[in-house]
C-alpha positions in Angstrom: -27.9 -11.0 51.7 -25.1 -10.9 49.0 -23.0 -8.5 47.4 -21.2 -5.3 49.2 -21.8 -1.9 50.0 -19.3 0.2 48.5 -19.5 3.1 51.2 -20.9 2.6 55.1 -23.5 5.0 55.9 -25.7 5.7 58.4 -28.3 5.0 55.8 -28.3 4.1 52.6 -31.1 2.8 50.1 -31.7 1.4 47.1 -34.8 0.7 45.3 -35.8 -1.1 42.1 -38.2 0.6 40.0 -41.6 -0.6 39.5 -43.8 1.8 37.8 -41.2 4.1 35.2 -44.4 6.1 34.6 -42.5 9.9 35.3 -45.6 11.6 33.7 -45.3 11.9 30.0 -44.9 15.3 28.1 -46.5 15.2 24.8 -44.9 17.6 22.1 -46.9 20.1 22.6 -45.4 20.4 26.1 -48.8 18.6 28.3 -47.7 16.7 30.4 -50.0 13.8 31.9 -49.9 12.0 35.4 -47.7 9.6 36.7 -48.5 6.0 37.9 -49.0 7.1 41.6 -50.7 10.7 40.9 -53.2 9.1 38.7 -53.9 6.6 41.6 -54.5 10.2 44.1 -56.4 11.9 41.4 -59.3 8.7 40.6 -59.3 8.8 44.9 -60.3 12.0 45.3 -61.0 14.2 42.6 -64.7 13.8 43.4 -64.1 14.2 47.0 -65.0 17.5 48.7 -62.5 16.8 51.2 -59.1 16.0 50.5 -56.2 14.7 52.1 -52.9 14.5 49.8 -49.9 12.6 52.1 -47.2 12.2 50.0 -43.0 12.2 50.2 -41.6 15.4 49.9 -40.5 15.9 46.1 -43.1 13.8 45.2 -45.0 16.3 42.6 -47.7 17.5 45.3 -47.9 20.9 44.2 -48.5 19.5 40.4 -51.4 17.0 41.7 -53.0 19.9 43.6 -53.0 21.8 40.1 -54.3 19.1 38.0 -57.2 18.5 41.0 -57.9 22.0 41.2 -57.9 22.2 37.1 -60.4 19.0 37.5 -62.9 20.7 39.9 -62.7 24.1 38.4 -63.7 22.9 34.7 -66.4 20.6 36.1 -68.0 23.4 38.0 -67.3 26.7 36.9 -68.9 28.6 39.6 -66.1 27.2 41.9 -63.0 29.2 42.4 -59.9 28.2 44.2 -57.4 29.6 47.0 -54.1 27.9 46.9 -51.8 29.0 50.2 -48.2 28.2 51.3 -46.2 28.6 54.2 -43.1 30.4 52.5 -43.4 32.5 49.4 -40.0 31.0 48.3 -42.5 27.8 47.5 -44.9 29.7 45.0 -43.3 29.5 41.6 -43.9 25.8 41.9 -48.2 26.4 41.6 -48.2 29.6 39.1 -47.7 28.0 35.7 -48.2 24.3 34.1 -49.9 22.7 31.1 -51.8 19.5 32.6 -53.4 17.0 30.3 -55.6 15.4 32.8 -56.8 11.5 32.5 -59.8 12.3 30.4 -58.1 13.8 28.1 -58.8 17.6 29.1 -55.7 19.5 28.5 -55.9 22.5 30.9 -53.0 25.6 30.2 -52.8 26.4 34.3 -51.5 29.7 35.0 -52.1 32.1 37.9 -52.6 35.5 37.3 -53.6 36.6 41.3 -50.4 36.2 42.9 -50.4 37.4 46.2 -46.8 35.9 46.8 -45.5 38.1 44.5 -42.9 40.3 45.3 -44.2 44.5 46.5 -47.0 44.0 47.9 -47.5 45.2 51.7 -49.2 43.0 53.8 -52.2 45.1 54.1 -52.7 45.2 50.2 -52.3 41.6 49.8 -55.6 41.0 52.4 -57.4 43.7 50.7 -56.5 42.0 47.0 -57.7 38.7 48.4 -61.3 40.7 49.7 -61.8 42.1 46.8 -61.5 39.1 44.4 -63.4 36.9 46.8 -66.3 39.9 46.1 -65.8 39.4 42.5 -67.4 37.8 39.6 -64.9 35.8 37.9 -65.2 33.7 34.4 -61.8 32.4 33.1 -60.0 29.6 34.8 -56.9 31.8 35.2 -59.2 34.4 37.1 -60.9 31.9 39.0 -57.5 30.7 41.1 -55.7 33.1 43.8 -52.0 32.1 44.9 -51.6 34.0 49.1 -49.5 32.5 51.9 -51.2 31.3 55.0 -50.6 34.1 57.1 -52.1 36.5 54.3 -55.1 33.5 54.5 -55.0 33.9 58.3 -55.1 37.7 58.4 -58.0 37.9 55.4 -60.1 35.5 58.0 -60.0 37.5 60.7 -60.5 40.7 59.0 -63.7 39.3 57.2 -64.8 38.1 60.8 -64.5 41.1 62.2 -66.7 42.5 59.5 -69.4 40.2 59.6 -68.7 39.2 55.8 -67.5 35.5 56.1 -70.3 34.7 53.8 -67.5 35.6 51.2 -66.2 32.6 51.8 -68.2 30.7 49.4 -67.8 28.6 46.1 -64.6 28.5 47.3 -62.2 25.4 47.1 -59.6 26.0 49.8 -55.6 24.2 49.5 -53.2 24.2 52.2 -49.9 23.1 51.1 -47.6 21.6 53.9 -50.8 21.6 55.8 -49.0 20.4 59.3 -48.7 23.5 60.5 -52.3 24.0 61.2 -53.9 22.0 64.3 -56.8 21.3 65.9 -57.0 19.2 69.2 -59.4 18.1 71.7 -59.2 15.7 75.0 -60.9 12.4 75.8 -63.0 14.2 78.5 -64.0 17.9 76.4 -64.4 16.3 73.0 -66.7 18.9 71.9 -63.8 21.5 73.0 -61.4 22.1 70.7 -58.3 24.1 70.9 -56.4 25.2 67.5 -54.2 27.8 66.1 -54.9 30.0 63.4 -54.9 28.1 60.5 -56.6 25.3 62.6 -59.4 27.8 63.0 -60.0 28.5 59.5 -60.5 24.7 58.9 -62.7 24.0 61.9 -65.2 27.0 60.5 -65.4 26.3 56.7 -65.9 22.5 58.0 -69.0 24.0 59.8 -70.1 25.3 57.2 -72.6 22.6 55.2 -75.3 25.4 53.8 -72.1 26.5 51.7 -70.6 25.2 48.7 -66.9 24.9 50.5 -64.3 21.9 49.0 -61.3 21.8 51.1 -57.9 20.1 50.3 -55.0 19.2 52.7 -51.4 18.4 51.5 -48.2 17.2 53.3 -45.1 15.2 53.4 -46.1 14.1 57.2 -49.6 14.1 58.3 -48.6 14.8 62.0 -47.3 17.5 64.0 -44.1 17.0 66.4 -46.0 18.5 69.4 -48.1 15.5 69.3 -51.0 17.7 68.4 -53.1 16.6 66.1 -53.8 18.9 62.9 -57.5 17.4 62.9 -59.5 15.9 65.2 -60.9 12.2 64.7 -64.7 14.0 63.9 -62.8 16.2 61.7 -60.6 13.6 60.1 -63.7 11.5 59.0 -65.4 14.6 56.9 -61.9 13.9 54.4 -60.9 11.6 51.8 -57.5 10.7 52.0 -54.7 9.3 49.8 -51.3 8.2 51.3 -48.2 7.1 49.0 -45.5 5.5 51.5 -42.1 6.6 50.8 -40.8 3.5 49.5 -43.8 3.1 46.9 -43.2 6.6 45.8 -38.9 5.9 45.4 -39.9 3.1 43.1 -41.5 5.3 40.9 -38.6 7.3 40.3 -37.3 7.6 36.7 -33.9 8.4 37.0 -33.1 8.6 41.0 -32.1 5.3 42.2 -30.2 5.3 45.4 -30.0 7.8 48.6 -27.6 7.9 51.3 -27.2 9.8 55.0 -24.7 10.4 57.0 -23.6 12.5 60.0 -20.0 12.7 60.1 -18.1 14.7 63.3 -16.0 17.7 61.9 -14.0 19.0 64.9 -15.1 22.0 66.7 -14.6 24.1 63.1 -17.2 22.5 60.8 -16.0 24.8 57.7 -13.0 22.8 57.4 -15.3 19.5 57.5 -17.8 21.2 54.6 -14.4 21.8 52.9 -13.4 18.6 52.8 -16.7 17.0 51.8 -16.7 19.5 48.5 -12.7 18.6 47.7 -14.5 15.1 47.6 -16.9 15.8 44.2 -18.5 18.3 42.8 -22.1 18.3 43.1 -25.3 20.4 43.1 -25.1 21.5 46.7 -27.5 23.2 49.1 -25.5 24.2 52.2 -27.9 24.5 55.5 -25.5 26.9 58.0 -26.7 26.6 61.6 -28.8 29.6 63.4 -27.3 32.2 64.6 -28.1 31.1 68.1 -26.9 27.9 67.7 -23.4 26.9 69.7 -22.2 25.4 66.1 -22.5 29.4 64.4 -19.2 31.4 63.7 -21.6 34.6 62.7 -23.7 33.6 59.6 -22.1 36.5 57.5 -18.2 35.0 58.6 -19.9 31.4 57.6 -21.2 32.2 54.1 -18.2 34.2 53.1 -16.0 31.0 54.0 -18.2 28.8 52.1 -17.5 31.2 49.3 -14.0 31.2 49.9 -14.0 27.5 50.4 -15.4 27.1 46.9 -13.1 29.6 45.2 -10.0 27.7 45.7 -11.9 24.4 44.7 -12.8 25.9 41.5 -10.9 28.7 40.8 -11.7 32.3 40.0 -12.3 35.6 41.6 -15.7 36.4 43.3 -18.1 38.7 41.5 -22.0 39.3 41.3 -24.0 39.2 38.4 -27.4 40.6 38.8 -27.3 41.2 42.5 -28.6 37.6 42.7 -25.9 35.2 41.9 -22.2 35.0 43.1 -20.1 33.6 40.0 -16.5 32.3 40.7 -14.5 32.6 37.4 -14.6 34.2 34.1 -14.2 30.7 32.1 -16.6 28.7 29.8 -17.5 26.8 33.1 -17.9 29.6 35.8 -19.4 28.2 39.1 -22.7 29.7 40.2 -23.6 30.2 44.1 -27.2 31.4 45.3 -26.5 33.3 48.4 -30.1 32.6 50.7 -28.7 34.1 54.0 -28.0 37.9 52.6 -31.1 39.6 53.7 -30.6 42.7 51.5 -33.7 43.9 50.6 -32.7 43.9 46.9 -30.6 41.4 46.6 -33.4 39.6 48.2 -36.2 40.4 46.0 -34.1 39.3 42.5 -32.7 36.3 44.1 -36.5 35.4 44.8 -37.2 35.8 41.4 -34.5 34.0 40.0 -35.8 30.8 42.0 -38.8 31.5 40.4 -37.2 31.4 36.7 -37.9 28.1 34.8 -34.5 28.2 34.2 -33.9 26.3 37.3 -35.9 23.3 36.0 -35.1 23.4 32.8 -31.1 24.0 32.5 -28.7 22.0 34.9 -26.0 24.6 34.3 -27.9 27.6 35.6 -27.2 27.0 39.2 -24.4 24.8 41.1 -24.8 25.6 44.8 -27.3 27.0 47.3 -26.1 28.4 50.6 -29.2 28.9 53.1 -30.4 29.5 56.4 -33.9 29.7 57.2 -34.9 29.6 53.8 -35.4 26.9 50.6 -36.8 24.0 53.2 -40.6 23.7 52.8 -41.4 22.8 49.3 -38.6 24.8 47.6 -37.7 23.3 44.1 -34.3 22.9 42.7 -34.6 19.3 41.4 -30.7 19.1 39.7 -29.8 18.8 43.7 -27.8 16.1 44.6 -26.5 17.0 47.9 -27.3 18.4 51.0 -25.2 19.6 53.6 -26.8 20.3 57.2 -24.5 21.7 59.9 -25.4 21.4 63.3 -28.0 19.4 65.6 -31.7 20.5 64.5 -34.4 20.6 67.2 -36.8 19.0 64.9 -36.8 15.8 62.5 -39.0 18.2 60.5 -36.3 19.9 59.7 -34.1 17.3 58.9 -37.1 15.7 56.7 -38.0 18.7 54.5 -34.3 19.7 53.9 -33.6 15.9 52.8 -36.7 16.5 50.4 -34.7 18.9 48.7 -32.4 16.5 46.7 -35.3 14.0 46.4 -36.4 15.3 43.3 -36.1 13.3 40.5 -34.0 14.4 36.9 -32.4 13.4 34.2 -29.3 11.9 35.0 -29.1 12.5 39.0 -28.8 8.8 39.6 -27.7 9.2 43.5 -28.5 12.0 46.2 -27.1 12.5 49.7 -27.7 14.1 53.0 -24.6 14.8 54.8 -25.1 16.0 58.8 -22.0 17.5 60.5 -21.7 17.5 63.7 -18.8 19.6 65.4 -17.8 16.8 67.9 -14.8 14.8 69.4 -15.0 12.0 71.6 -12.0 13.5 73.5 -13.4 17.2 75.3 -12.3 18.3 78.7 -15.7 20.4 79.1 -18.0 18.1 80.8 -21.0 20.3 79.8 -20.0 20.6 76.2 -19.2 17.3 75.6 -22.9 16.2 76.9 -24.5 18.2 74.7 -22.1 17.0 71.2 -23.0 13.6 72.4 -26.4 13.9 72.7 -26.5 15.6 69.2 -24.6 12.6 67.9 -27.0 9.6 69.7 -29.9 11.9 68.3 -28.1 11.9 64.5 -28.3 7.7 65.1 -31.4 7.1 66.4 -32.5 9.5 63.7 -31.3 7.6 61.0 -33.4 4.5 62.2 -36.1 6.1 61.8 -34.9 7.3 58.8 -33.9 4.2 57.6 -37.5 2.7 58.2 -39.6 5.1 56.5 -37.5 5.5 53.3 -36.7 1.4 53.4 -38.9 -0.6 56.3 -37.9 -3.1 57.8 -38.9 -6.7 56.4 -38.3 -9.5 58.6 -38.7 -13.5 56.7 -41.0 -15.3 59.5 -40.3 -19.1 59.0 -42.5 -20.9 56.7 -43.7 -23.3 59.0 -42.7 -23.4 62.8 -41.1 -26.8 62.1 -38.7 -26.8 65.4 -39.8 -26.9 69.0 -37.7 -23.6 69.7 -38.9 -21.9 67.0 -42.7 -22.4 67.9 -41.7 -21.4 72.1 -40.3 -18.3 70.9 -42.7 -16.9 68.2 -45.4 -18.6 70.0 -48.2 -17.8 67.4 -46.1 -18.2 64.2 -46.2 -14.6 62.7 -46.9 -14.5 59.1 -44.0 -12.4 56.3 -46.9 -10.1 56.5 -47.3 -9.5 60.0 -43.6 -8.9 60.8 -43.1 -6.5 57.8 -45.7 -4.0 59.1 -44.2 -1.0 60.7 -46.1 -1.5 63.9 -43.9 0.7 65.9 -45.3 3.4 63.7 -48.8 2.4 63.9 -49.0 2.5 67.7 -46.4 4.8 68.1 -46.8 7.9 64.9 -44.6 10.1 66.8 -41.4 9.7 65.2 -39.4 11.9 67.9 -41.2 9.7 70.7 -40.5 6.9 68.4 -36.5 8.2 68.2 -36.6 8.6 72.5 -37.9 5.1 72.8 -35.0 3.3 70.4 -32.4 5.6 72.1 -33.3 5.1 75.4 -33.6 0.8 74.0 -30.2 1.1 72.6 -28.9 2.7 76.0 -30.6 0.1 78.0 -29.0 -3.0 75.8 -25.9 -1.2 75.9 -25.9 -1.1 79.8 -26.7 -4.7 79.8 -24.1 -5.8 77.6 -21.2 -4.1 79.6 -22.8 -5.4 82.4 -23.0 -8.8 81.4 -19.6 -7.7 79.3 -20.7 -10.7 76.5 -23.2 -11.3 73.9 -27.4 -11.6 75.0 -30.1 -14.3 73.9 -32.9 -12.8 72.1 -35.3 -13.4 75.6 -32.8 -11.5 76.7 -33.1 -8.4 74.3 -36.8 -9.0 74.1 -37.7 -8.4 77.9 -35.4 -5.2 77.9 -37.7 -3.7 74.8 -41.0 -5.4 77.0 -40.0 -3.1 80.4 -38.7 -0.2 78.1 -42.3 -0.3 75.9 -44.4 -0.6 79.2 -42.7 2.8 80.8 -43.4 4.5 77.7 -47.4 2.8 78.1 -47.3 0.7 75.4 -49.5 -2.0 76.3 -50.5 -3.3 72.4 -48.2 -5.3 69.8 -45.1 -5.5 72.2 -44.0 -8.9 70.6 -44.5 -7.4 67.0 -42.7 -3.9 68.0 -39.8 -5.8 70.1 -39.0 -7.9 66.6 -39.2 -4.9 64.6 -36.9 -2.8 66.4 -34.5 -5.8 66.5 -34.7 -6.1 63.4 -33.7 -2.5 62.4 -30.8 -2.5 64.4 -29.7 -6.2 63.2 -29.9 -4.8 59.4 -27.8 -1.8 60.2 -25.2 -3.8 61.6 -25.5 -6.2 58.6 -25.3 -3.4 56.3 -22.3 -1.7 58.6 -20.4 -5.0 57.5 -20.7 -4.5 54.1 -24.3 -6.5 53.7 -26.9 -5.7 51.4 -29.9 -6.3 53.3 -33.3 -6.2 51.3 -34.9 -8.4 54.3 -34.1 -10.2 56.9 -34.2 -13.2 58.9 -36.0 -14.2 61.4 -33.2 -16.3 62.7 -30.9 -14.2 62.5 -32.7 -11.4 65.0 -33.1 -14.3 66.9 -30.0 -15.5 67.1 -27.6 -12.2 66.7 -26.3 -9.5 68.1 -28.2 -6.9 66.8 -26.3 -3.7 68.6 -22.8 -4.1 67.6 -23.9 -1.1 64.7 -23.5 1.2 67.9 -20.5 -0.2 68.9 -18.5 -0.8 65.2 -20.2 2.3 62.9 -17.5 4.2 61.4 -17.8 7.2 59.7 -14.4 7.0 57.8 -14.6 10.5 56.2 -13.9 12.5 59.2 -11.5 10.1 60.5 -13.7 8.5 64.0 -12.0 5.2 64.3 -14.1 3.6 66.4 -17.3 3.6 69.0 -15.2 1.6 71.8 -15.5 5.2 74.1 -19.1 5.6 73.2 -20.0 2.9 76.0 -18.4 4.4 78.7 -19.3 8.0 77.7 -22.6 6.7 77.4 -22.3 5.1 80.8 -21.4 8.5 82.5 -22.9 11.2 80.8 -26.7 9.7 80.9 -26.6 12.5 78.4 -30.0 11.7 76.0 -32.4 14.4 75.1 -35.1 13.9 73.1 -35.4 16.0 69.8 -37.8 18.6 71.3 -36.2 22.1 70.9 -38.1 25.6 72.9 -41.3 25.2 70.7 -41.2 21.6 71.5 -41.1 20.6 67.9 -40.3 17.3 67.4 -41.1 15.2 64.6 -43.7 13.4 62.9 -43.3 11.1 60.5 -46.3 9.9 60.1 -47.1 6.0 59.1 -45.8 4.9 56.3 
């Protein structure tokens, strides 16, 4: 544990490369798989059922191209529905030229795009009816592009018409496939309650006199309403192929740090944003809050300030170009802003189409920042983003998870991405109410980054070699193997990540009591029987000894990195032995000017303020286990 951090973050990672394979392009512009795709394509390209859990910039809209390409040349009867939450997401499925491991180069390009811009609803169902009704021979013919409520609404329509025998020689993707679910209890297994897309799924699985393949794809594998998106019966019909986070950042070519941090901004966060741009420039994507939210100034006040705010950083006049971008300055170098929140029809429909240009892969310079509100979060691709800006508290770690996706694309010399949270926050409010809520936002933003921190970079704790000493062996009783004590076991009984972020807040709060109580350091029996009594009110009855280490240990490391550490792994001893929760007590955030966390115990003390991160649709987060 040499060497020093040159900034203190709430999280920051590192990772060395082991597999530079970024997916060759050939001169004749094919480009091949990479190390981990080629792994997911020998897994499941002759599977019928898929299930494709990968990071979120990982190339998952690629792989399902290349395993669609795969199936549709090895059985050209098949044909293929490809369908995605957000239209904003499309552009990344219409066009590629995949060389695929046999050595089958495939030119991929949809020509039934249903995302496309002017088309009603209704003539989007009745394009998707009438191509399933038709013969089709090309590849390009043989694949249809829709969203998943023009999926939903084609379903229902064919239902209702008795004609579901359309579906048919039909290979079915869902992209960011955890919005569909499909539940049942212990006691009515054969009952099972789902929503619409969950429906869809439960009747083509049904289905075994038809020739249906069905693929699944997402970033997490879970839902935050704890609902499952398939049922164990269901979950046994699929092949699945899972790349953990920290396998797929080691893949990375050129990326080869992140960071995260929530910083407090006073009660105006434009002049915090302001001050984070004076700072660099980089290739920004600016989340304002909802219009609902207490953080909002009026969305239209906010983006014109972000605007402005970039004006006098750069210079020059505003002026549009297009109807789609805001340029700043009439130089060589005129700084280019994609306004996401205008909902002018027009403006709208060209600004759609200029994400879809490959001139946002290909040049760096055609783009510079991206101000957004409910858009460009699911799957949106912009990969010359290196930072990302997210004002406000978010109801759901899904949120936070898909817009930190954004920057984790990987390009030519974008060496280091980060994820910047502000929270409009003092320590010092007169408003009792108000100042519950900020400080609940800002335990959330903390816990968060745990969890964060332990999917993107898990915790690895040395076990001693051998038990040699008496203590040692009375307090790890059976001597837990490297192995053992690097598992993310909190995340195998416990995939939840918002019950998971609950459970280490309402931990930290309960060792945080018992410190100012005992106003001194604690043994680690000490820690441990607090964890045991917290575990057994949330009914965790199995690993509690494995869970307890591993939660010390990821507040231990973010204490050891908070003092300029770099912490790969550590210690046994050292969880053991230290004093794992003075990161809650000693973080810093530096940037905004918070000195100190001295006030946090007492505010803690008083306010009792913790909510979990369950917002009115009680959408959490989950992470799944990686």
């Amino acid at each position: 544990m040499e060497g020093q951090n040159k900034k203190q973050n709430a999280l920051y990672v590192t990772w060395e490369r082991d597999d530079k394979a970024e997916g060759p392009t050939n001169s004749d512009g094919f480009s091949s798989l990479r190390g981990w795709q080629a792994e997911a394509f020998d897994e499941l390209k002759e599977a019928s059922r898929m299930i494709l859990n990968a990071p979120m910039g990982s190339g998952k809209s690629w792989m399902m191209c290349a395993l669609a390409a795969y199936k549709l040349t090895q059985d050209r009867s098949l044909r293929c529905i490809i369908c995605v939450p957000q239209m904003v997401i499309a552009p990344g499925f219409i066009s590629a030229k995949i060389n695929l491991p046999d050595g089958t180069k495939v030119v991929w390009h949809i020509q039934k795009n249903l995302c496309a811009e002017g088309i009603a609803d209704g003539g989007k169902v009745r394009a998707l009816i009438e191509w399933l009704k038709a013969e089709h021979s090309d590849l390009q013919d043989r694949v249809v592009l829709c969203s998943h409520s023009t999926l939903l609404r084609t379903y229902r329509k064919l239902q209702k018409e008795g004609a579901l025998d359309l579906l048919n020689r039909l290979l079915l993707w869902i992209d960011e496939a955890h919005h569909l679910m499909n539940t049942s209890s212990e006691d009515l297994p054969l009952i099972i309650e789902n929503n619409g897309l969950g429906k869809v799924i439960e009747y083509l699985l049904a289905q075994s006199d038809r020739h249906l393949l069905i693929g699944l794809t997402t970033a997490s594998f879970f839902r935050g309403d704890r609902l499952s998106l398939l049922t164990d019966e269901m979950k046994q019909k699929f092949k699945s192929y899972l790349i953990p986070y920290d396998k797929y950042l080691a893949s990375m070519e050129h990326l080869e740090s992140f960071s995260f941090d929530f910083l407090l901004c006073g009660h105006n966060y434009l002049t915090g944003i302001e001050l984070l741009l004076k700072q660099r420039k980089g290739k920004d994507i600016i989340y304002i809050p909802h219009p609902n939210s207490t953080h909002s100034q009026g969305k239209q006040r906010e983006v014109n300030s972000i605007i402005d705010t970039y004006r006098r950083i750069h210079g020059g006049e505003k002026a549009r170009e297009d109807n789609s971008l805001i340029i700043l300055g009439e130089n060589t170098e005129p700084f280019k802003i994609l306004d996401l929140v205008d909902n002018h029809p027009q403006r709208r429909s060209q600004r759609k189409e200029f994400i879809a240009h490959s001139d946002m892969k290909r040049n760096r310079e055609c783009l510079d920042a991206i101000i957004a509100l409910n858009m460009f979060k699911e799957g949106a691709d912009w990969i010359w983003a290196d930072r990302c800006i997210i004002v406000g508290s978010r109801s759901s770690l899904v949120d936070i998870v898909q817009m930190m996706g954004r920057v984790l694309r990987d390009a030519k010399e974008k060496k280091h991405v980060e994820v910047i949270q502000l929270l409009p926050f003092s320590l010092d409010q007169s408003n009792a109410a108000l100042f519950r809520d900020n400080l609940n936002d800002y335990l959330k933003a903390i816990y968060a980054s745990l969890i964060l921190e332990n999917i993107l970079d898990p915790v690895k704790i040395k076990a001693p070699q051998n038990a040699e000493s008496k203590e040692i062996q009375q307090q790890n009783r059976e001597s837990k193997s490297t192995e053992s004590l690097s598992r993310d076991w909190l995340g195998i009984v416990i995939p939840d990540a918002a019950q998971q972020n609950v459970l280490l807040a309402n931990i930290g709060t309960r060792l945080l009591q018992a410190r100012v109580e005992d106003n001194g350091p604690m043994t680690s029996e000490e820690h441990q029987q607090i964890i045991y009594k917290q575990l057994e009110k949330e009914g965790v009855t199995e690993h509690k000894e494995e869970i307890s280490w591993q939660i010390l240990g990821m507040f231990a490391r973010k204490t050891m990195k908070l003092q300029g550490l770099s912490v790969g792994s550590i210690d046994f001893d050292i969880v053991r032995i230290g004093e794992p929760l003075d990161f809650l007590l000693t973080y810093t955030s530096g940037t905004c000017n918070i000195d100190t966390f001295q006030k946090l115990r007492d505010a803690i003390q008083i306010s009792r303020a913790w909510r979990p991160f369950f917002g009115s649709q009680r959408m959490g987060a989950r992470f799944g286990t990686f």
